[in-house]
Wavefront OBJ file of the C-alpha trace (Angstrom):
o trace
v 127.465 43.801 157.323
v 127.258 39.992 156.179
v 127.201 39.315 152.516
v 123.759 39.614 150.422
v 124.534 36.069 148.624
v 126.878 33.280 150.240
v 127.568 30.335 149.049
v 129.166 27.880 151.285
v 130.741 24.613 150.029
v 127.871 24.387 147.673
v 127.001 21.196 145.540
v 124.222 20.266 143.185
v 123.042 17.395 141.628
v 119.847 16.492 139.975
v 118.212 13.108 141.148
v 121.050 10.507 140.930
v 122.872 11.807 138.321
v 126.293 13.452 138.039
v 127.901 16.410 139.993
v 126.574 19.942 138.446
v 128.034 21.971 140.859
v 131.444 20.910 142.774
v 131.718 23.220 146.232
v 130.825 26.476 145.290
v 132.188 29.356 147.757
v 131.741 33.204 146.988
v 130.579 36.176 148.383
v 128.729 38.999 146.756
v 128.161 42.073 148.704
v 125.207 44.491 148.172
v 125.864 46.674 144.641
v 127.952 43.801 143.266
v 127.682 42.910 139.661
v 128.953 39.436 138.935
v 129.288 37.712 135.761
v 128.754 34.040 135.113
v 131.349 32.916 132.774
v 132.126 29.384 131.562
v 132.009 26.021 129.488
v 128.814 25.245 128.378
v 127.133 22.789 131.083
v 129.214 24.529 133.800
v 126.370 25.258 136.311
v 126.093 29.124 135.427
v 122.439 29.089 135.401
v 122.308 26.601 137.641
v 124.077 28.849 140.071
v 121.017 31.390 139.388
v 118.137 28.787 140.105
v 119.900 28.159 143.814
v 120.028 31.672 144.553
v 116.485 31.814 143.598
v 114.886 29.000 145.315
v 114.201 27.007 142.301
v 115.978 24.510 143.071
v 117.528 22.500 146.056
v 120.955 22.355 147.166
v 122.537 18.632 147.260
v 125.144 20.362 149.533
v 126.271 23.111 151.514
v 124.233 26.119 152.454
v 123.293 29.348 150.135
v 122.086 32.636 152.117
v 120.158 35.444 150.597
v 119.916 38.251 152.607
v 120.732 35.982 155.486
v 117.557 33.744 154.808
v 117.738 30.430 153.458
v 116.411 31.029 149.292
v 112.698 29.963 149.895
v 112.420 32.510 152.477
v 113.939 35.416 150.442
v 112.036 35.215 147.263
v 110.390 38.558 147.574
v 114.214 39.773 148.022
v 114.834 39.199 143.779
v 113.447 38.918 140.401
v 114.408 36.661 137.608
v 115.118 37.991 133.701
v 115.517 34.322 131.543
v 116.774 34.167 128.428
v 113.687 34.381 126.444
v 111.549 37.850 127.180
v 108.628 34.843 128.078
v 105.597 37.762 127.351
v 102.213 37.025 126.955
v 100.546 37.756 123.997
v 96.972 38.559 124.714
v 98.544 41.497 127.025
v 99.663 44.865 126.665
v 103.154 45.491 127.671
v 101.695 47.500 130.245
v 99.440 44.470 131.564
v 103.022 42.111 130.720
v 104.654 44.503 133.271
v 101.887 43.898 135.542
v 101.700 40.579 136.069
v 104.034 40.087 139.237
v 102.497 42.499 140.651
v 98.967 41.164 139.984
v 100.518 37.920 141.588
v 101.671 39.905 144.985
v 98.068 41.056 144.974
v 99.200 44.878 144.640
v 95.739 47.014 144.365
v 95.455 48.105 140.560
v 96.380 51.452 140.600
v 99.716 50.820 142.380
v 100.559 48.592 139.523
v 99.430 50.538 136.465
v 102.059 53.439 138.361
v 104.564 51.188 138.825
v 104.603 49.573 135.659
v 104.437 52.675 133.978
v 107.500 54.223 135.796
v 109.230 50.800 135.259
v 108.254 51.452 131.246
v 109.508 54.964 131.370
v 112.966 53.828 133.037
v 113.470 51.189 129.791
v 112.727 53.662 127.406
v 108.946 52.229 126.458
v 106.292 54.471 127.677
v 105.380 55.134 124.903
v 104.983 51.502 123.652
v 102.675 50.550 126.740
v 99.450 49.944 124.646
v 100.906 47.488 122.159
v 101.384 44.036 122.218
v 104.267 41.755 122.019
v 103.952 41.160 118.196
v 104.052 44.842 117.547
v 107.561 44.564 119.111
v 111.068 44.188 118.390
v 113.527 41.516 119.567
v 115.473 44.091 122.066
v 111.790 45.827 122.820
v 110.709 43.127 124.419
v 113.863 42.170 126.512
v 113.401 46.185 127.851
v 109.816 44.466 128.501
v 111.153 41.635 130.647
v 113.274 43.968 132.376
v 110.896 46.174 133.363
v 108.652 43.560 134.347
v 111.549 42.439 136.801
v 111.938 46.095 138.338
v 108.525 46.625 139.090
v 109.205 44.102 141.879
v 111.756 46.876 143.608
v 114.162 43.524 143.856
v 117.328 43.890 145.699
v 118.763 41.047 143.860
v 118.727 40.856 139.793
v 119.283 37.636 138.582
v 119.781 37.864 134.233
v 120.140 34.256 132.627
v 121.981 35.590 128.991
v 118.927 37.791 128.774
v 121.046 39.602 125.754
v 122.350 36.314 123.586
v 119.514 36.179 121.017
v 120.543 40.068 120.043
v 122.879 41.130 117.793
v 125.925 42.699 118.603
v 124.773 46.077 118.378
v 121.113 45.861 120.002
v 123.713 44.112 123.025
v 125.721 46.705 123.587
v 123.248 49.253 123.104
v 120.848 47.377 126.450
v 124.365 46.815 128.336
v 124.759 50.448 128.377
v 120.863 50.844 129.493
v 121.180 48.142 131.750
v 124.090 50.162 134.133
v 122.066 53.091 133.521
v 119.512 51.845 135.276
v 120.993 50.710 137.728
v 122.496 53.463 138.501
v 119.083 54.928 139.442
v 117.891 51.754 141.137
v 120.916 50.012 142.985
v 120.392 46.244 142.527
v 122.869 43.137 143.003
v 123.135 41.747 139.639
v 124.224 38.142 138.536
v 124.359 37.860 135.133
v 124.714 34.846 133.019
v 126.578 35.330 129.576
v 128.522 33.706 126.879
v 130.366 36.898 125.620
v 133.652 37.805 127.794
v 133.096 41.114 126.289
v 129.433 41.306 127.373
v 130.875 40.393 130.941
v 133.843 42.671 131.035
v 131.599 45.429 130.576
v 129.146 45.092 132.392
v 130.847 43.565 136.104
v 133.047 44.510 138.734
v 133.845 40.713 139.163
v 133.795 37.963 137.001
v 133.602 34.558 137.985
v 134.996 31.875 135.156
v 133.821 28.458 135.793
v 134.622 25.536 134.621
v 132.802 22.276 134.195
v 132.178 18.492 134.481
v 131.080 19.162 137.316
v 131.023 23.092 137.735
v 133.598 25.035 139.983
v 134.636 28.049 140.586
v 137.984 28.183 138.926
v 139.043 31.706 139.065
v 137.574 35.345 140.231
v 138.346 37.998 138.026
v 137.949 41.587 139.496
v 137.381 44.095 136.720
v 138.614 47.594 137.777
v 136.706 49.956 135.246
v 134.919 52.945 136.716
v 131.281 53.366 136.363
v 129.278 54.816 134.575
v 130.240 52.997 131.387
v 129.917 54.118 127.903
v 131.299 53.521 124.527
v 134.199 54.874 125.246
v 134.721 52.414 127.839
v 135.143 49.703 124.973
v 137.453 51.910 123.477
v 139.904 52.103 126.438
v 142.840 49.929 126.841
v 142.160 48.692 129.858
v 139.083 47.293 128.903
v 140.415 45.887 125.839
v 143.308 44.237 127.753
v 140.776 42.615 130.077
v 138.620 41.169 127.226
v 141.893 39.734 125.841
v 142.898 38.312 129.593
v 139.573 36.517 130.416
v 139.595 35.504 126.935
v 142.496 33.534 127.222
v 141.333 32.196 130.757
v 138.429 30.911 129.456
v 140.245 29.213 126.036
v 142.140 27.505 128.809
v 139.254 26.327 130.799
v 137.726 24.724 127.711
v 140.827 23.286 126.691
v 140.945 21.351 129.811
v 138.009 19.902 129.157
v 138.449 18.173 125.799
l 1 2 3 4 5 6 7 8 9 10 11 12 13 14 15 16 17 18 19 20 21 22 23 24 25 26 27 28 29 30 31 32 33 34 35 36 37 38 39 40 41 42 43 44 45 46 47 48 49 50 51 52 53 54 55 56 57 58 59 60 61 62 63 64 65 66 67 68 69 70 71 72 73 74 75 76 77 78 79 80 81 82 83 84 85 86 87 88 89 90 91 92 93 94 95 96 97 98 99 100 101 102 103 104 105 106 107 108 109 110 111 112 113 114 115 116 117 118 119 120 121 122 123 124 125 126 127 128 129 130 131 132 133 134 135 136 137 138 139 140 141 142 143 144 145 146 147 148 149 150 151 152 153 154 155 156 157 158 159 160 161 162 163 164 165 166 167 168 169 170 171 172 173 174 175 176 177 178 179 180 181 182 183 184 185 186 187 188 189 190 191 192 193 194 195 196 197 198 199 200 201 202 203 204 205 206 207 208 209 210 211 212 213 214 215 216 217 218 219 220 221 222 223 224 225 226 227 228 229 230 231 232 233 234 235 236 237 238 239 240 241 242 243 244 245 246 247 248 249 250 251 252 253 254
């Protein structure tokens, strides 16, 4: 079976100005869950808008589900990094609103949005608005909103970085859980090497100016994950090892 994503000697630049993205090659098979590590200004969420179709390529060729990204668009949903709700709805009409867009008759999308509510823990939240809601309520909102598209393909730009440390860990956890239930390829932008660690079965540590791929880590934690998992020294030992990749990468770019 050929790879969900590919990326193929991949380049990107934006009109005539520098490199972003210096031939990019990976693979990600269906269930993956990669993690975009790396300087800031490496191309991580860069990486995410080519998979997505939001932007063009300046080189190279990226598949998505063997289609070219324009073509697959139905194939994935997009979480950014602010929850990006509208206020005059409900978080059941928030959840909605792809649907609405795909034209799905209205009482397929008030079911699916509410099953997508009841698998982020918000059912009973569906009649309020955004105001009535906290910070890590309404990321669970912009989740859900994603899901109700049934994507095979996740794409999470640091959805969690606004959060504090415990409200993080706390929607990492409900994050695998979910997916768990669902079975989505996930790429997921992030800062934190813990954040990464825990969540992936690869990690890919970039580095920048312009972006490449500098080094895959695999991370060889079983799933489900849990608290304990942080406890564990294997996990601990990873943190520490990517940790010191990336404090390298960044070195080498002062």
């Amino acid at each position: 079976m050929p790879p969900l994503v590919e990326f193929n000697q991949v380049e990107k630049r934006y009109g005539e100005g520098p490199l972003i993205l210096d031939r990019i090659n990976f693979a990600a098979e269906r269930g993956d869950f990669i993690a975009l590590i790396g300087p800031s200004g490496c191309g991580k969420s860069t990486i995410l808008k080519l998979i997505a179709g939001l932007s063009p390529i300046s080189g190279g060729t990226v598949t998505v589900d063997g289609m070219i990204p324009d073509n697959a668009i139905e194939e994935l949903a997009f979480v950014f990094q602010e929850p990006t709700l509208l206020p005059w709805l409900t978080v059941q009409k928030n959840v909605e609103v792809p649907l609405r867009l795909r034209s799905t008759r209205s009482d397929r999308r008030a079911d699916l949005a509410a099953k997508c509510l009841q698998l982020v823990g918000l059912s009973e939240r569906a009649h309020y608005y955004p105001r009535q809601l906290s910070g890590g309520q309404k990321m669970r909102v912009s989740i859900a909103r994603a899901l109700s598209l049934s994507p095979k393909i996740l794409l999470l730009d640091e959805p969690f970085g606004a959060l504090d440390e415990m409200t993080r860990d706390h929607l990492n956890e409900e994050l695998l859980a979910i997916r768990e239930q669902k079975a989505w390829t996930a790429f997921f932008v992030t800062h934190s090497v813990a954040e990464a660690v825990f969540l992936s079965n690869r990690i890919f540590v970039l580095s920048a100016n312009p972006g490449r791929l500098h080094r895959e880590v695999p991370v060889d934690l079983p799933y489900p994950r849990t608290e304990e998992t942080r406890q564990s020294a294997r996990y601990q030992s990873l943190v520490a090892d990517v940790s010191k990749l990336l404090r390298s990468v960044e070195r080498n770019q002062l």
